[in-house]
C-alpha positions in Angstrom: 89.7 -208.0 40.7 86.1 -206.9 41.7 86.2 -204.0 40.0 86.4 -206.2 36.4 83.5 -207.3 34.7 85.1 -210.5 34.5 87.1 -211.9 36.8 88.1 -215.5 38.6 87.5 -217.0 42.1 89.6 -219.7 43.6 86.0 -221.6 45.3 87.5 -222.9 49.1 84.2 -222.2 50.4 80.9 -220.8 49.6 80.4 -217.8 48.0 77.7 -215.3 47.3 78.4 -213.4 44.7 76.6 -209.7 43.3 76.7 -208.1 40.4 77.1 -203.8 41.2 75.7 -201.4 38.4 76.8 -197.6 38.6 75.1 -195.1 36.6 75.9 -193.3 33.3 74.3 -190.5 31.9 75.0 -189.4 28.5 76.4 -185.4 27.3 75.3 -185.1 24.0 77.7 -182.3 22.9 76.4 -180.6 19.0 77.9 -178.0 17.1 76.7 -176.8 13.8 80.3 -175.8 12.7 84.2 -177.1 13.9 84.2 -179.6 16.2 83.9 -179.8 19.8 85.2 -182.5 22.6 83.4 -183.7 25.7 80.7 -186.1 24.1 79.4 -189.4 25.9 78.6 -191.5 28.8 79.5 -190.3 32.6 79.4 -191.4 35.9 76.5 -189.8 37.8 77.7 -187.0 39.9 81.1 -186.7 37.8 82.1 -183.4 35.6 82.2 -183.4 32.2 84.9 -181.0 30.3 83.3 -179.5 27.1 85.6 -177.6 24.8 85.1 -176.0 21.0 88.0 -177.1 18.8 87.4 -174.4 15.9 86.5 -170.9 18.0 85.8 -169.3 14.1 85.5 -170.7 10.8 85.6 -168.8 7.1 82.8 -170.6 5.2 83.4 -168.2 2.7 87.4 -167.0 3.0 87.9 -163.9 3.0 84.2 -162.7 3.4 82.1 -164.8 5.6 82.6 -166.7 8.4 81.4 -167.7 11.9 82.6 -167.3 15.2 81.5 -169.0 18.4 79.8 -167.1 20.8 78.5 -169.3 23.9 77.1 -172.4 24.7 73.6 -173.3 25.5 73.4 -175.9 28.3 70.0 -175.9 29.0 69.3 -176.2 32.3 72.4 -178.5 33.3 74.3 -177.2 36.4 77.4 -175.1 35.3 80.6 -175.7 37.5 83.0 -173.2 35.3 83.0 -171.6 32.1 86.6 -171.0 31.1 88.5 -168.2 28.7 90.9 -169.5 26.0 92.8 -167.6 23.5 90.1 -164.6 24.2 87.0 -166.8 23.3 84.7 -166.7 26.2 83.5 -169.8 27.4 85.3 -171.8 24.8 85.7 -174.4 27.6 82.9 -175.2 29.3 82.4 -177.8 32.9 79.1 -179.3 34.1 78.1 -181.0 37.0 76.6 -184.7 35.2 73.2 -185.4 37.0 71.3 -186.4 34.3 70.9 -186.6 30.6 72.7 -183.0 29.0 72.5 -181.7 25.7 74.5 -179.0 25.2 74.7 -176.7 21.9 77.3 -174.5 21.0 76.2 -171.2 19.3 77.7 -169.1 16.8 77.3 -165.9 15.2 77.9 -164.4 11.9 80.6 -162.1 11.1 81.3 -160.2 7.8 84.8 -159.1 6.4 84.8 -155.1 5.2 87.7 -154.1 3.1 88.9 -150.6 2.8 91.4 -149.6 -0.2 92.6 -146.5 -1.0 95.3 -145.7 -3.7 96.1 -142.6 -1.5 96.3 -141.8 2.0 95.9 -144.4 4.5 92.5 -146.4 5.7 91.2 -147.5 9.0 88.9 -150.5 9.4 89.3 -152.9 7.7 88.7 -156.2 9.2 85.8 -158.9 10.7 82.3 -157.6 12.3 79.5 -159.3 13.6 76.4 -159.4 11.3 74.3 -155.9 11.8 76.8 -154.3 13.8 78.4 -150.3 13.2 81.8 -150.6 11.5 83.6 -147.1 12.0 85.9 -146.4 8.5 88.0 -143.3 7.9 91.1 -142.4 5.7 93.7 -140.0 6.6 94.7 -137.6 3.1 98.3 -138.0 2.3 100.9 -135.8 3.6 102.2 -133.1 1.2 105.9 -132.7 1.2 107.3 -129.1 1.2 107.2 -127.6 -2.2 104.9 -130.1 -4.0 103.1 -129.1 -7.0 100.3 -131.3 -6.4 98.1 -133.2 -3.7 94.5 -135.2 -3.6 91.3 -133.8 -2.4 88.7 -136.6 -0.4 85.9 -136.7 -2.7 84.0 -139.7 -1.1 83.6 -143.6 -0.6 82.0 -145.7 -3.4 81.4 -149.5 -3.8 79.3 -151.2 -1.0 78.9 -148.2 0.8 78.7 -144.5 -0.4 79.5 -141.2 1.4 81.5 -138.1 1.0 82.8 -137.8 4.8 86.4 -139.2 5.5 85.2 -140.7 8.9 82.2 -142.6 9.0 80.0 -145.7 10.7 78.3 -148.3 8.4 75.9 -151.1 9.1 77.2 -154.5 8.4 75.0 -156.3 6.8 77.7 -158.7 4.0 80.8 -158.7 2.9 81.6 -155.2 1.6 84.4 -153.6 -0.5 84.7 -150.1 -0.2 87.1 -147.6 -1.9 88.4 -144.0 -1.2 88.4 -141.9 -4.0 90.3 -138.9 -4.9 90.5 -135.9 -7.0 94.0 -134.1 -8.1 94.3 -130.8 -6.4 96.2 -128.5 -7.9 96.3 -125.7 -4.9 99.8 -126.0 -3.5 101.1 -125.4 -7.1 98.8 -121.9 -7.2 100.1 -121.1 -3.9 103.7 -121.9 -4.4 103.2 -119.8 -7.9 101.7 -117.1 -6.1 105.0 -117.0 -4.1 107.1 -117.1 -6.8 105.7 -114.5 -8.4 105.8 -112.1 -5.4 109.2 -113.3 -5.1 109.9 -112.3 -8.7 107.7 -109.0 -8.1 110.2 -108.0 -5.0 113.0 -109.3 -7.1 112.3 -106.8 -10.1 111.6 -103.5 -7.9 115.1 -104.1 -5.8 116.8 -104.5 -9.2 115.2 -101.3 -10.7 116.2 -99.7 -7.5 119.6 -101.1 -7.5 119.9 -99.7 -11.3 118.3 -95.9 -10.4 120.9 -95.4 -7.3 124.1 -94.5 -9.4 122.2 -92.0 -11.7 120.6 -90.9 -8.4 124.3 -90.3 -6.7 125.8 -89.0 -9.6 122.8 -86.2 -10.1 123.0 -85.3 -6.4 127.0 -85.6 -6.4 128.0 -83.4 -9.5 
């Protein structure tokens, strides 16, 4: 086999024999978080297939983690950078010419949480570090003839406001909460109503109770 290192000749007549090197370059593959795949010696002018195992990692569940955003090949040549499970350039293909070092990069992203004991709340969920994280709570619906609803009267915890939509920077975790207030006005309005009802109600049976005097004294 002269493609083995070793291997055996049957000697029936000279031979000159030569050993033939090829070279190997090495892809030094890093990441400072998860694990990644494509490390180690190739053939000169062969490709190497880089991929990120872990595409985001809670170092802190449920309110920090890190997500990976990119690779930094210096100035290797780049055959293809490939999508997988919406993480761009998660798999990554360079043309081996040399030594490469290649780094994967990762950003930080924050958890906010959003809890209301009324209505329903909108944004909860992961943001990158210093980016605008729109909130907003809807006020419940009030069923015909209810007595009582809630009034918006602001956010409090990591983030304070009194507007039911808003933006916030994200700089941590944060844990914000809608408060509310009872409000009583559907009960004044459906007591205003019942009172006109009451009001109509009383005149038609004074009326109703003035007629028959009214006939008899016109009807002798």
């Amino acid at each position: 086999n002269p493609q083995a290192p070793l291997t055996t000749i049957t000697m029936d007549q000279p031979y000159v024999i030569e050993a033939r090197y090829k070279r190997s370059f090495l892809v030094n593959v890093w990441t400072p978080y998860g694990s990644a795949t494509g490390n180690g010696f190739y053939d000169e002018s062969s490709v190497a297939q880089i991929s990120i195992l872990n595409p985001e990692i809670e170092v802190d569940p449920g309110q920090e983690r890190k997500g990976f955003s990119g690779w930094d090949s210096g100035n290797a040549r780049v055959l293809k950078i490939e999508d997988q499970d919406s993480n761009a350039g998660q798999n990554l293909m360079l043309f081996v010419d040399k030594p490469i070092t290649v780094t994967a990069n990762w950003k930080t992203q924050y958890y906010v949480d959003l809890t209301s004991l009324q209505g329903e709340t909108s944004g909860s969920g992961w943001y990158n570090l210093g980016s605008l994280a729109p909130i907003s709570v809807k006020k419940p619906s009030t069923p015909p003839g209810a007595w009582l609803t809630y009034a918006f009267v602001g956010w409090s915890g990591d983030f304070e406001g009194n507007l039911p939509n808003a933006r916030i920077v994200v700089t941590g975790p944060m844990r914000i909460v809608a408060d509310w207030r009872d409000d009583y006005t559907p009960a004044i309005f459906n007591s205003m109503i019942l009172a006109g009802v009451g009001a109509v109600g009383f005149v038609i049976f004074k009326n109703t109770r003035k007629r028959p005097a009214l006939e008899k004294a016109l009807n002798p």
